[in-house]
mmCIF file of the N, C-alpha and C atoms, coordinates in Angstrom:
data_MODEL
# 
_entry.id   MODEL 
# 
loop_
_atom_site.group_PDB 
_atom_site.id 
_atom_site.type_symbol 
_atom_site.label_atom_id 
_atom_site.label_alt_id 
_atom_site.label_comp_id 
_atom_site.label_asym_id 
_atom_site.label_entity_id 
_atom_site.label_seq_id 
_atom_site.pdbx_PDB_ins_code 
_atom_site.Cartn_x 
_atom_site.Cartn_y 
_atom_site.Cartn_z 
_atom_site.occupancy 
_atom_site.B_iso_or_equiv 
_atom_site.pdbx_formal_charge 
_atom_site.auth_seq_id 
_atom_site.auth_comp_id 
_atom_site.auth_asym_id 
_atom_site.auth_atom_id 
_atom_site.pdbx_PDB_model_num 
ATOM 1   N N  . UNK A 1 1  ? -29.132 16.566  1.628   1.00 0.00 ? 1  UNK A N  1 
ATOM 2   C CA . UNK A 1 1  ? -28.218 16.749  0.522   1.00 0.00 ? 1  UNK A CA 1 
ATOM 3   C C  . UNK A 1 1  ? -27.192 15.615  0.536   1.00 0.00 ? 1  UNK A C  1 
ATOM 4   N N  . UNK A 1 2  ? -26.934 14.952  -0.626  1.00 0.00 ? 2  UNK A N  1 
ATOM 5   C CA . UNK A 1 2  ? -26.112 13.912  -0.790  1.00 0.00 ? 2  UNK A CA 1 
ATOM 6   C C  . UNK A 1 2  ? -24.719 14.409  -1.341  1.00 0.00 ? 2  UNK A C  1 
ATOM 7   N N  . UNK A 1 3  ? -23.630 14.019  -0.149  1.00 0.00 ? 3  UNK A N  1 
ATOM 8   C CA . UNK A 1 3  ? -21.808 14.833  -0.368  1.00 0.00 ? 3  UNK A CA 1 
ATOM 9   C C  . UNK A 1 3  ? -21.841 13.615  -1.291  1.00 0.00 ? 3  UNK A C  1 
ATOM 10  N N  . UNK A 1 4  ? -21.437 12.531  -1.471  1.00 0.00 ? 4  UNK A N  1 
ATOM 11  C CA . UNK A 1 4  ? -21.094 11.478  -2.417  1.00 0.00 ? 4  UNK A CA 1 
ATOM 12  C C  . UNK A 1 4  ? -20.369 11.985  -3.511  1.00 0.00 ? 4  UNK A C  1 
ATOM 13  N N  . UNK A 1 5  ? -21.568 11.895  -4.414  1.00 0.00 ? 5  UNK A N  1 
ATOM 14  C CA . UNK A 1 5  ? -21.077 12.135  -5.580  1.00 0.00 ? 5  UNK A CA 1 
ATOM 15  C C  . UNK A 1 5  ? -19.949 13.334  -6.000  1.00 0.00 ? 5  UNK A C  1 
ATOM 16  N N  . UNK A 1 6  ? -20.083 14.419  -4.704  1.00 0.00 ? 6  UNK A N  1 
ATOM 17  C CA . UNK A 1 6  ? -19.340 15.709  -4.555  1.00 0.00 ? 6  UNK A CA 1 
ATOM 18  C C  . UNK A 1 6  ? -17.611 15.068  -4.625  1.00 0.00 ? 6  UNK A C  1 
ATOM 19  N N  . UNK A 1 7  ? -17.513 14.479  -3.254  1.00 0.00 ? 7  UNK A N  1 
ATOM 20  C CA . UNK A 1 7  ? -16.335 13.745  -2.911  1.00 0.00 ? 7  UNK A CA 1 
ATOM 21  C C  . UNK A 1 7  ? -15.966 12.644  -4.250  1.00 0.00 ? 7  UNK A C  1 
ATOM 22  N N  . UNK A 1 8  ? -16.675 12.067  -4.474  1.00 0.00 ? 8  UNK A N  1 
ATOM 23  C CA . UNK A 1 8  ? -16.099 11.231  -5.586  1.00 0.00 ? 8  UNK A CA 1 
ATOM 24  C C  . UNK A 1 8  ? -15.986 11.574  -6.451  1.00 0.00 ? 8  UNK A C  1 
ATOM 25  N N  . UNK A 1 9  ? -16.316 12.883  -7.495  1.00 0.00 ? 9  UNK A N  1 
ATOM 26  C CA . UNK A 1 9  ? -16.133 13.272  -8.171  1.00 0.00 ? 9  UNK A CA 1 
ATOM 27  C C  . UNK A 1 9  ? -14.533 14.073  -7.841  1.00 0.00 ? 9  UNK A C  1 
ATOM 28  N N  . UNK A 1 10 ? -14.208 14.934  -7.031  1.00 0.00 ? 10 UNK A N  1 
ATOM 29  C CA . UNK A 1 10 ? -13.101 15.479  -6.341  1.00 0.00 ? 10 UNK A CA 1 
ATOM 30  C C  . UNK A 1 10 ? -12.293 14.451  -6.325  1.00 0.00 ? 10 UNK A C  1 
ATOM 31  N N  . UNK A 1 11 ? -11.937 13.420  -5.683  1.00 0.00 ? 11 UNK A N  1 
ATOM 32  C CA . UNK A 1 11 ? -11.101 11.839  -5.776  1.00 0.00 ? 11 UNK A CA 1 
ATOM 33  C C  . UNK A 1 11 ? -10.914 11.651  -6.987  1.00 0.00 ? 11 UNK A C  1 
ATOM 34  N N  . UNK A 1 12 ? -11.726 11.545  -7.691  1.00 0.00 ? 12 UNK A N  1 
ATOM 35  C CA . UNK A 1 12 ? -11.364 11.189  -9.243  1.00 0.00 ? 12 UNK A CA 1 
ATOM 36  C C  . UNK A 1 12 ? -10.487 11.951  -10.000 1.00 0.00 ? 12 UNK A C  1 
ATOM 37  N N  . UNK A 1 13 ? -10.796 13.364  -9.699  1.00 0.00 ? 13 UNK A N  1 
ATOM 38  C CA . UNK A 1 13 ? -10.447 14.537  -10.170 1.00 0.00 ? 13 UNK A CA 1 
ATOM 39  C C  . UNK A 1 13 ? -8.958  14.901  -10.077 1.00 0.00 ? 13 UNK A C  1 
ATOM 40  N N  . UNK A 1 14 ? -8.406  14.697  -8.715  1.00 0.00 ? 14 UNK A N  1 
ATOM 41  C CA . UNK A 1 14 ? -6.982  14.339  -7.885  1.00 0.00 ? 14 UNK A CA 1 
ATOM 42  C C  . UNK A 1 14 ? -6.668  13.411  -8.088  1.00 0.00 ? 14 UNK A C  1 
ATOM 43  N N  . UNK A 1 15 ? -7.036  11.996  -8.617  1.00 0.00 ? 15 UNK A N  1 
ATOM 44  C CA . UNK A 1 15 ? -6.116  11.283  -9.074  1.00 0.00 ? 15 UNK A CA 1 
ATOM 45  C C  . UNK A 1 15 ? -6.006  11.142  -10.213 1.00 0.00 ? 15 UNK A C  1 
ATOM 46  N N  . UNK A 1 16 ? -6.095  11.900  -11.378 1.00 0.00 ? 16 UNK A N  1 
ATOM 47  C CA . UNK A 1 16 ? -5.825  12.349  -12.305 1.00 0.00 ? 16 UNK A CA 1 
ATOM 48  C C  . UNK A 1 16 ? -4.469  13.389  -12.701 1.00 0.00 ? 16 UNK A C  1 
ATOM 49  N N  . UNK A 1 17 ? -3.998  13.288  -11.464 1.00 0.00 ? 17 UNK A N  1 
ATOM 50  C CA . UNK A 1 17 ? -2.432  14.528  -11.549 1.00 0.00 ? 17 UNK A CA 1 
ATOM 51  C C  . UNK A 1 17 ? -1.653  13.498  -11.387 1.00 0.00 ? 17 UNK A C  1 
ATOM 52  N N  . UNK A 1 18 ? -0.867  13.583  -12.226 1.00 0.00 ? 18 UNK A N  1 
ATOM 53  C CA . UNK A 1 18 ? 0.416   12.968  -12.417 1.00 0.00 ? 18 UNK A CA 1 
ATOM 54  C C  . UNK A 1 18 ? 1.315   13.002  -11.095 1.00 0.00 ? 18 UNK A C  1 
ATOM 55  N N  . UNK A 1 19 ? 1.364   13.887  -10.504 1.00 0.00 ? 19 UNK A N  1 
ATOM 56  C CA . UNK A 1 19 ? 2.129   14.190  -9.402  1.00 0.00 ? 19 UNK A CA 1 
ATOM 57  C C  . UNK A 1 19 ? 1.961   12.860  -7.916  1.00 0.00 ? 19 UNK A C  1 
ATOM 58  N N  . UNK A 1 20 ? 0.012   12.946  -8.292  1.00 0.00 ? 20 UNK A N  1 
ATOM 59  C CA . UNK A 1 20 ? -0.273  12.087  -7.065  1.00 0.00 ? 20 UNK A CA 1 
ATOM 60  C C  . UNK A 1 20 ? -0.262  10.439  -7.305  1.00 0.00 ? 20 UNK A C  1 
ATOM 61  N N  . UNK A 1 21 ? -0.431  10.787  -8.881  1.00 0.00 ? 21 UNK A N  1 
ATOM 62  C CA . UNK A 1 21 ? 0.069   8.953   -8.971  1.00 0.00 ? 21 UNK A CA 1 
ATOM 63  C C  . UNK A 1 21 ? 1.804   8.661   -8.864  1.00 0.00 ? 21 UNK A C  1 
ATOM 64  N N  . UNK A 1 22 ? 2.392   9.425   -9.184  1.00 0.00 ? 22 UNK A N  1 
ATOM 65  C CA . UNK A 1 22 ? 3.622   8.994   -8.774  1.00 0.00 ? 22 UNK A CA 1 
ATOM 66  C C  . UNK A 1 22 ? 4.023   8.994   -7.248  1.00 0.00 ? 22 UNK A C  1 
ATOM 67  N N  . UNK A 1 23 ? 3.576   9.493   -6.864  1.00 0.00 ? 23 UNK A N  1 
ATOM 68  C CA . UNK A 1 23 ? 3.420   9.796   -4.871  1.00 0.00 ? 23 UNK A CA 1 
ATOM 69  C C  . UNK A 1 23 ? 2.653   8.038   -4.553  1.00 0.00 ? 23 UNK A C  1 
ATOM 70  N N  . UNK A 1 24 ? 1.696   7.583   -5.238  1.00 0.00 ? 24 UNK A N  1 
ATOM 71  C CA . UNK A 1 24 ? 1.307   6.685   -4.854  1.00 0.00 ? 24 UNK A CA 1 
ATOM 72  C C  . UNK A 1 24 ? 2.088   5.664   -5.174  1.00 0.00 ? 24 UNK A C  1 
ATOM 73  N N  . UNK A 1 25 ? 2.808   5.388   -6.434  1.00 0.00 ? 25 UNK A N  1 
ATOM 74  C CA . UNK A 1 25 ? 3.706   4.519   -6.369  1.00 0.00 ? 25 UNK A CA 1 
ATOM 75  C C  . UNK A 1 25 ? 4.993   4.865   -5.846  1.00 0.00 ? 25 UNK A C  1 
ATOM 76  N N  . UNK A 1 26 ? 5.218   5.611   -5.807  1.00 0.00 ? 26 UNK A N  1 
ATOM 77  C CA . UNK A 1 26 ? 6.224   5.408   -4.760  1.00 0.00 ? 26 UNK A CA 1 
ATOM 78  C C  . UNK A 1 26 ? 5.754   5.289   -2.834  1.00 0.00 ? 26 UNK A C  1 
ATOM 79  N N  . UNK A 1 27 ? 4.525   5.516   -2.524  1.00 0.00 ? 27 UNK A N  1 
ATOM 80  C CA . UNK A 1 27 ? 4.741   4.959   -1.327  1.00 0.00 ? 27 UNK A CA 1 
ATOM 81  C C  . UNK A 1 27 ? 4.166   3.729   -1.581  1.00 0.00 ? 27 UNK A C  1 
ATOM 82  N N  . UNK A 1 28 ? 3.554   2.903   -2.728  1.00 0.00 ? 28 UNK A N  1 
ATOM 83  C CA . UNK A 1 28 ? 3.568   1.968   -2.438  1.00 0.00 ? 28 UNK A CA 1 
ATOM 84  C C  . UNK A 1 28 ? 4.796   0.876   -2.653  1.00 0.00 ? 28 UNK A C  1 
ATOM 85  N N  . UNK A 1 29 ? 5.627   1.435   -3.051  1.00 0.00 ? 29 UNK A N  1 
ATOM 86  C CA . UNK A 1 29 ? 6.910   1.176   -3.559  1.00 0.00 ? 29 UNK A CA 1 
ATOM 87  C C  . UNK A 1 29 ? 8.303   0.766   -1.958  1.00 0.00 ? 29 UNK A C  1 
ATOM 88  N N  . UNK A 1 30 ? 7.734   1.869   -1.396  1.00 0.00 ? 30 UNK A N  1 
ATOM 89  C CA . UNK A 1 30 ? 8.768   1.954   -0.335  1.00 0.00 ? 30 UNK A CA 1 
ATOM 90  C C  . UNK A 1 30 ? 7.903   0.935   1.136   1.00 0.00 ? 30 UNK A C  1 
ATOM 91  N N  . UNK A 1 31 ? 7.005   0.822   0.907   1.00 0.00 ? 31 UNK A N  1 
ATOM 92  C CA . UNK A 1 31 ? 6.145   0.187   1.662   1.00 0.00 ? 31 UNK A CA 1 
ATOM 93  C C  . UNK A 1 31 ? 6.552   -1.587  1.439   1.00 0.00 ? 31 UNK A C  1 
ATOM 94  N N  . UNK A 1 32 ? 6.705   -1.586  -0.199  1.00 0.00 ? 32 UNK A N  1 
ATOM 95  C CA . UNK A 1 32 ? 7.157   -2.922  -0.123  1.00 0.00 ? 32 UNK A CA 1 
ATOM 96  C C  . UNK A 1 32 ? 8.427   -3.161  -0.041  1.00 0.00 ? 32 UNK A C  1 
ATOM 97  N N  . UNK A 1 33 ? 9.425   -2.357  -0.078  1.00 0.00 ? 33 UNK A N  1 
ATOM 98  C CA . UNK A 1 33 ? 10.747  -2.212  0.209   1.00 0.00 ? 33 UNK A CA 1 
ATOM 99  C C  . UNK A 1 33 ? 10.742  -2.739  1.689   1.00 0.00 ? 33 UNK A C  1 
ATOM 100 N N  . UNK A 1 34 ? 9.877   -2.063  2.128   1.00 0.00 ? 34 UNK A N  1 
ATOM 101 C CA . UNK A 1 34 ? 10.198  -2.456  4.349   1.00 0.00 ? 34 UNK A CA 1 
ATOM 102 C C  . UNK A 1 34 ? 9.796   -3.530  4.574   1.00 0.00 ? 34 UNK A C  1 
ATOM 103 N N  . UNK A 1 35 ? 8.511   -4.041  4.175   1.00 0.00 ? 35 UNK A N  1 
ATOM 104 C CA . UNK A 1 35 ? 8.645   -5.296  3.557   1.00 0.00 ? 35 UNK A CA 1 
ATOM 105 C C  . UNK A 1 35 ? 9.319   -6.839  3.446   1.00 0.00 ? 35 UNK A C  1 
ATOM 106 N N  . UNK A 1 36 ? 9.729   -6.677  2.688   1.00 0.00 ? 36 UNK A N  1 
ATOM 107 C CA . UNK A 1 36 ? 10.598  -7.061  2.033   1.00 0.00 ? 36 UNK A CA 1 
ATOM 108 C C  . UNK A 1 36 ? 12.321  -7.347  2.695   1.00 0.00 ? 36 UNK A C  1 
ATOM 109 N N  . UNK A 1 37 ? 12.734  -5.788  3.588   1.00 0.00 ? 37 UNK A N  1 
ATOM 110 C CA . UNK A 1 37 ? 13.675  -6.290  4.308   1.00 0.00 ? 37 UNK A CA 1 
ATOM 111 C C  . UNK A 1 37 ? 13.447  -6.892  5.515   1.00 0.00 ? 37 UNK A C  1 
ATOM 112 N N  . UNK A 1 38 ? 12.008  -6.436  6.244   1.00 0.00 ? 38 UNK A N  1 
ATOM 113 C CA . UNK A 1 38 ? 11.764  -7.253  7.322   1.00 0.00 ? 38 UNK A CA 1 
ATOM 114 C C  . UNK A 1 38 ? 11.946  -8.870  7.274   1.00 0.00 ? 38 UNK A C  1 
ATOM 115 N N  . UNK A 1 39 ? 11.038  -9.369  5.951   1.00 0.00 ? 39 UNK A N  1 
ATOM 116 C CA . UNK A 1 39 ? 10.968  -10.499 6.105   1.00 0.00 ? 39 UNK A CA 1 
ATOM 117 C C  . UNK A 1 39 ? 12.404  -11.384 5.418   1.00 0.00 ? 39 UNK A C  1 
ATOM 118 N N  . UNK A 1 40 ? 13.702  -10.806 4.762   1.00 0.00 ? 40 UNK A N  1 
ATOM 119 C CA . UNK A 1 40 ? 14.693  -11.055 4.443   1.00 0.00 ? 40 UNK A CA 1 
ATOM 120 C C  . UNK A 1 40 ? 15.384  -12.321 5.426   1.00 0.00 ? 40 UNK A C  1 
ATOM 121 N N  . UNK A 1 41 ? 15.739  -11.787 6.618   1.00 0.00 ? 41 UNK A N  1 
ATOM 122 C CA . UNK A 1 41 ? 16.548  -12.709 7.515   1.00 0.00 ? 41 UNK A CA 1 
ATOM 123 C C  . UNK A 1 41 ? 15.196  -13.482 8.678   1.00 0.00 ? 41 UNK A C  1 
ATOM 124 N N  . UNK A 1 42 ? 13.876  -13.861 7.524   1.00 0.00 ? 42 UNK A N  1 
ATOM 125 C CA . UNK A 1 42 ? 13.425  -14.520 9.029   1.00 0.00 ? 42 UNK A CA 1 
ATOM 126 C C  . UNK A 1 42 ? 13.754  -16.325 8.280   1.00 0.00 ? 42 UNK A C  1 
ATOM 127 N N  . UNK A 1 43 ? 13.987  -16.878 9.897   1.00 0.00 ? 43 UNK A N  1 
ATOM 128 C CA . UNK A 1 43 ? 13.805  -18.246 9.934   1.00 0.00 ? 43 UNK A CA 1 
ATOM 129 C C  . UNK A 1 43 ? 13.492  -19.268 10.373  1.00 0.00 ? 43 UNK A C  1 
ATOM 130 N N  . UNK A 1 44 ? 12.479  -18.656 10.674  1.00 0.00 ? 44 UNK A N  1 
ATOM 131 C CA . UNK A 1 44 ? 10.925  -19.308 11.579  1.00 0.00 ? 44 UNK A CA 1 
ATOM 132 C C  . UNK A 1 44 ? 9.913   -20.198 11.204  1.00 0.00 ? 44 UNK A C  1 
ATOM 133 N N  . UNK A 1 45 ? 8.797   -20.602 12.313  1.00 0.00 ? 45 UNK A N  1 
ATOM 134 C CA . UNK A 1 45 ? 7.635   -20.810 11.799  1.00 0.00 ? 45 UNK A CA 1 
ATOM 135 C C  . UNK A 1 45 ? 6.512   -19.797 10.884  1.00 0.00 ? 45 UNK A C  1 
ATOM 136 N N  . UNK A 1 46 ? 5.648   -20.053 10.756  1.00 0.00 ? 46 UNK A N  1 
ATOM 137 C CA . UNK A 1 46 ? 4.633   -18.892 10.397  1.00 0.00 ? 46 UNK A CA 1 
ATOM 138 C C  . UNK A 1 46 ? 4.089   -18.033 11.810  1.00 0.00 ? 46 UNK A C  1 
ATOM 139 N N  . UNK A 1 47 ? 3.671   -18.723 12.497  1.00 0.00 ? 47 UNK A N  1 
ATOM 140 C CA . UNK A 1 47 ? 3.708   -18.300 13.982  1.00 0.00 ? 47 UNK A CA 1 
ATOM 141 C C  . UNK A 1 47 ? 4.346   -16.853 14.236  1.00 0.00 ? 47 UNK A C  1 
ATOM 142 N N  . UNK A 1 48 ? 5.944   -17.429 14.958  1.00 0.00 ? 48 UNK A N  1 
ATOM 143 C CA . UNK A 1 48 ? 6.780   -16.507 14.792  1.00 0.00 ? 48 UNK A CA 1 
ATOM 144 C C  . UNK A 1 48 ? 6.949   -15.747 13.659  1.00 0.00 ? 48 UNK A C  1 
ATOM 145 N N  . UNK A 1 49 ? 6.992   -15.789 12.311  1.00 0.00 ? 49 UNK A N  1 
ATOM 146 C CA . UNK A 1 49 ? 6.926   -14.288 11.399  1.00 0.00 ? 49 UNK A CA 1 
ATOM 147 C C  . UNK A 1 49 ? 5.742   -13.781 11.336  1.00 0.00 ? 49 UNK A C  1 
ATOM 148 N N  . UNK A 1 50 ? 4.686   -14.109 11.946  1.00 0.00 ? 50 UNK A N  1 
ATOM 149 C CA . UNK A 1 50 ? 3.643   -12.962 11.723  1.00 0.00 ? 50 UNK A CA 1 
ATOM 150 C C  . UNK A 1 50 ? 3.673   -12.112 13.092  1.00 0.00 ? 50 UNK A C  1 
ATOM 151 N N  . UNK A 1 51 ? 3.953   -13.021 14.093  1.00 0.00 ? 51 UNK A N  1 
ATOM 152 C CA . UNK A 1 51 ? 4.342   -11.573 15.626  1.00 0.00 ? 51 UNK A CA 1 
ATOM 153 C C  . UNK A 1 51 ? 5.659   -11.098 15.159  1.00 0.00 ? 51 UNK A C  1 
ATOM 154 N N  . UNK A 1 52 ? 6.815   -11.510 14.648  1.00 0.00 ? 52 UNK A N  1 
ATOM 155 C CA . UNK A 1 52 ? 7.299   -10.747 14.568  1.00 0.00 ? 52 UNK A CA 1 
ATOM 156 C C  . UNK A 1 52 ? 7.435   -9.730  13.379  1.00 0.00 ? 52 UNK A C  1 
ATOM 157 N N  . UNK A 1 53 ? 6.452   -10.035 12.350  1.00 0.00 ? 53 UNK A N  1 
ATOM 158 C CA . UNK A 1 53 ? 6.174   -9.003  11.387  1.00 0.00 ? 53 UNK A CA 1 
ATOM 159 C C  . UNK A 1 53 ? 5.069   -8.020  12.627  1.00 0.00 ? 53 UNK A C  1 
ATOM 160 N N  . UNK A 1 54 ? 3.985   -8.640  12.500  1.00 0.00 ? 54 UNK A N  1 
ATOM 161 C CA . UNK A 1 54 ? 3.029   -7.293  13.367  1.00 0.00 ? 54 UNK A CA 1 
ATOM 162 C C  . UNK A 1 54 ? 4.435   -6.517  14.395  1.00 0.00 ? 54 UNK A C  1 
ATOM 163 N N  . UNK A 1 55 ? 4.927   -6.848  15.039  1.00 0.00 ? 55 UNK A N  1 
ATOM 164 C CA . UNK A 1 55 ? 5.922   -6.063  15.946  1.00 0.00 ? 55 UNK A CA 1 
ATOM 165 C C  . UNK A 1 55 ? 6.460   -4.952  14.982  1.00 0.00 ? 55 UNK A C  1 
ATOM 166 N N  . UNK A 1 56 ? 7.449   -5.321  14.192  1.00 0.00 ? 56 UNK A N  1 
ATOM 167 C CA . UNK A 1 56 ? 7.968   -4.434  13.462  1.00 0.00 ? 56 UNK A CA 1 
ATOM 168 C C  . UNK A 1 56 ? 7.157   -3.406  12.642  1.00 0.00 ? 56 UNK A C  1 
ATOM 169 N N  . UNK A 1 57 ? 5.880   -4.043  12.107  1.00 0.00 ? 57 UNK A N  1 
ATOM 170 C CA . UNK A 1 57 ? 4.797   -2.874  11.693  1.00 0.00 ? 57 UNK A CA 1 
ATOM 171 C C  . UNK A 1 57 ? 4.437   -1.737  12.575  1.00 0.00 ? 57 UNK A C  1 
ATOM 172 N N  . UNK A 1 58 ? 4.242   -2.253  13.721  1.00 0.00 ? 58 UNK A N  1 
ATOM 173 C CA . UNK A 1 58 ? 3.442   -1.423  14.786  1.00 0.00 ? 58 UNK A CA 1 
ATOM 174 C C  . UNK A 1 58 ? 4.718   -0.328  15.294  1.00 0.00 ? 58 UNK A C  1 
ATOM 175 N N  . UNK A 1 59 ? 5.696   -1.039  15.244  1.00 0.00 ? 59 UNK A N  1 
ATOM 176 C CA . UNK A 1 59 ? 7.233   -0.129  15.335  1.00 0.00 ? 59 UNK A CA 1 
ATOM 177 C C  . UNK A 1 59 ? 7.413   0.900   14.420  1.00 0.00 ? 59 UNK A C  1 
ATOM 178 N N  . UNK A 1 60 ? 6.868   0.441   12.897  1.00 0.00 ? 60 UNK A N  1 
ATOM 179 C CA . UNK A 1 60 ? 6.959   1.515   12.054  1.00 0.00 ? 60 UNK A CA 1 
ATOM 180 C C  . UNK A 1 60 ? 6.221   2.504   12.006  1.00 0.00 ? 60 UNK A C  1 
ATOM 181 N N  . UNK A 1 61 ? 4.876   1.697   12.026  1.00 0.00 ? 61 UNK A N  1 
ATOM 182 C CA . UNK A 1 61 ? 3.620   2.922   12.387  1.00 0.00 ? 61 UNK A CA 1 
ATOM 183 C C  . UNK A 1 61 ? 4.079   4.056   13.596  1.00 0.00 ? 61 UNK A C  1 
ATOM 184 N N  . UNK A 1 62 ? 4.045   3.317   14.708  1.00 0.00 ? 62 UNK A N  1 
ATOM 185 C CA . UNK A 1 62 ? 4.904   4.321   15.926  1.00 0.00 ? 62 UNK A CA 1 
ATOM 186 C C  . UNK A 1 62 ? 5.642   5.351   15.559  1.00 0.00 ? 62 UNK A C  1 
ATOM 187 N N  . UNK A 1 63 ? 6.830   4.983   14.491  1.00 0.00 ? 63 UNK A N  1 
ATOM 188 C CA . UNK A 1 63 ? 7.443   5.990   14.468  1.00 0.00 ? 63 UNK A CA 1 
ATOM 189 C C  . UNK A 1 63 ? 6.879   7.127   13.317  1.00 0.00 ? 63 UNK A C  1 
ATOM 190 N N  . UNK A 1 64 ? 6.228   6.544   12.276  1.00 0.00 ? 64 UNK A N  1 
ATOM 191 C CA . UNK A 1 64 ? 5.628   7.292   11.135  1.00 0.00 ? 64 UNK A CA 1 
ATOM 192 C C  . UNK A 1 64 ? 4.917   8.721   12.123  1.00 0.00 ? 64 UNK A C  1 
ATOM 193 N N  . UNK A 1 65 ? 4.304   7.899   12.900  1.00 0.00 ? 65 UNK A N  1 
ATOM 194 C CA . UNK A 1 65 ? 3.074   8.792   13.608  1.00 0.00 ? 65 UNK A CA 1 
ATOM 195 C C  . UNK A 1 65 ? 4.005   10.227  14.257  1.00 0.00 ? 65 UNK A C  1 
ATOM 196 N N  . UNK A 1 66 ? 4.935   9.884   14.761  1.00 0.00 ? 66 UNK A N  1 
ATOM 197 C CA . UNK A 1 66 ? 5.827   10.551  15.371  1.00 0.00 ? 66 UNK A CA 1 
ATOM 198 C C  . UNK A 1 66 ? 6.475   11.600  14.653  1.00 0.00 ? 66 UNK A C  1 
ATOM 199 N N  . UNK A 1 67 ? 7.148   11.174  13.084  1.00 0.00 ? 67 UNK A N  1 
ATOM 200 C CA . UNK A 1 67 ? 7.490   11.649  12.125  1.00 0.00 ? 67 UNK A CA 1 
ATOM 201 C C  . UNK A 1 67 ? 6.486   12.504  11.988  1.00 0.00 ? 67 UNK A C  1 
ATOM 202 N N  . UNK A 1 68 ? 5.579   11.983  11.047  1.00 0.00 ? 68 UNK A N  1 
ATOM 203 C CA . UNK A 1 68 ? 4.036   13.071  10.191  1.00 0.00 ? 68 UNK A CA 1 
ATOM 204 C C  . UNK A 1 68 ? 3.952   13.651  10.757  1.00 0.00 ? 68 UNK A C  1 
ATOM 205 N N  . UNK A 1 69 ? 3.295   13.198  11.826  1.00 0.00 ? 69 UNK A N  1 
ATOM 206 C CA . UNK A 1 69 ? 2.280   14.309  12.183  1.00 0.00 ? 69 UNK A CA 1 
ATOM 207 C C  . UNK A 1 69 ? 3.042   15.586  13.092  1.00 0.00 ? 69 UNK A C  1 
ATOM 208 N N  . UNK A 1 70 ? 3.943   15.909  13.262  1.00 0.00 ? 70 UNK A N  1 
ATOM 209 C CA . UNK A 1 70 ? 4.751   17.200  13.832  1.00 0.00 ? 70 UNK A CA 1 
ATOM 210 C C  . UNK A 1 70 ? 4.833   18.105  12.302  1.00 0.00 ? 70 UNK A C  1 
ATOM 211 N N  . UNK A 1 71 ? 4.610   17.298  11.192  1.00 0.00 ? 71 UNK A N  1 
ATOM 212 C CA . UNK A 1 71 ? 5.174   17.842  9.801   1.00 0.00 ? 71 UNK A CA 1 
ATOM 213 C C  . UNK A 1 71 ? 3.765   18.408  9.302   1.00 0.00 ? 71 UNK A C  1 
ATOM 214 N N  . UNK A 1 72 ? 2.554   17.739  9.736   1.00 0.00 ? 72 UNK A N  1 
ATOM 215 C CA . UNK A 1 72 ? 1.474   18.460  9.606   1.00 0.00 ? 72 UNK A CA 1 
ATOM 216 C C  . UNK A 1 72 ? 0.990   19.092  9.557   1.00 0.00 ? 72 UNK A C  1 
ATOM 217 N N  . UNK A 1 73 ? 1.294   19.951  10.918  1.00 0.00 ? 73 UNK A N  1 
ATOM 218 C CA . UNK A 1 73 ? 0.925   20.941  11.793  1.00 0.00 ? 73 UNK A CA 1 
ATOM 219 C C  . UNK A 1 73 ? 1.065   22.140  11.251  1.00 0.00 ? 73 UNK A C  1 
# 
């Protein structure tokens, strides 16, 4: 039995609510906000802003993970 078309039909279906497209722009919204202030005060090579972008990502992720997922549960 092929789920596919099941699931993609369902996906399609959910992003059709108003609710979840605004959820999507706004996290893609706030995503470029962090962004955006990370890379504000750099004044580096490329080198240095991409370790110190990955650093600060992996910092955020860290804490996201920490955040969510207790909120999950």
């Amino acid at each position: 039995m092929n789920v596919w078309p099941v699931i993609h039909r369902e996906l399609r279906a959910e992003a059709r609510h108003t609710f979840n497209y605004w959820l999507r722009v706004l996290g893609a919204s706030v995503l470029l906000l962090i962004v955006g202030i990370m890379m504000l005060d750099q004044q580096a090579n490329a080198a240095k802003l991409g370790a110190n972008l990955f650093g600060k990502l992996n910092t955020a992720l860290f804490i996201a993970i920490w955040v969510l997922v207790p909120l999950l549960q």
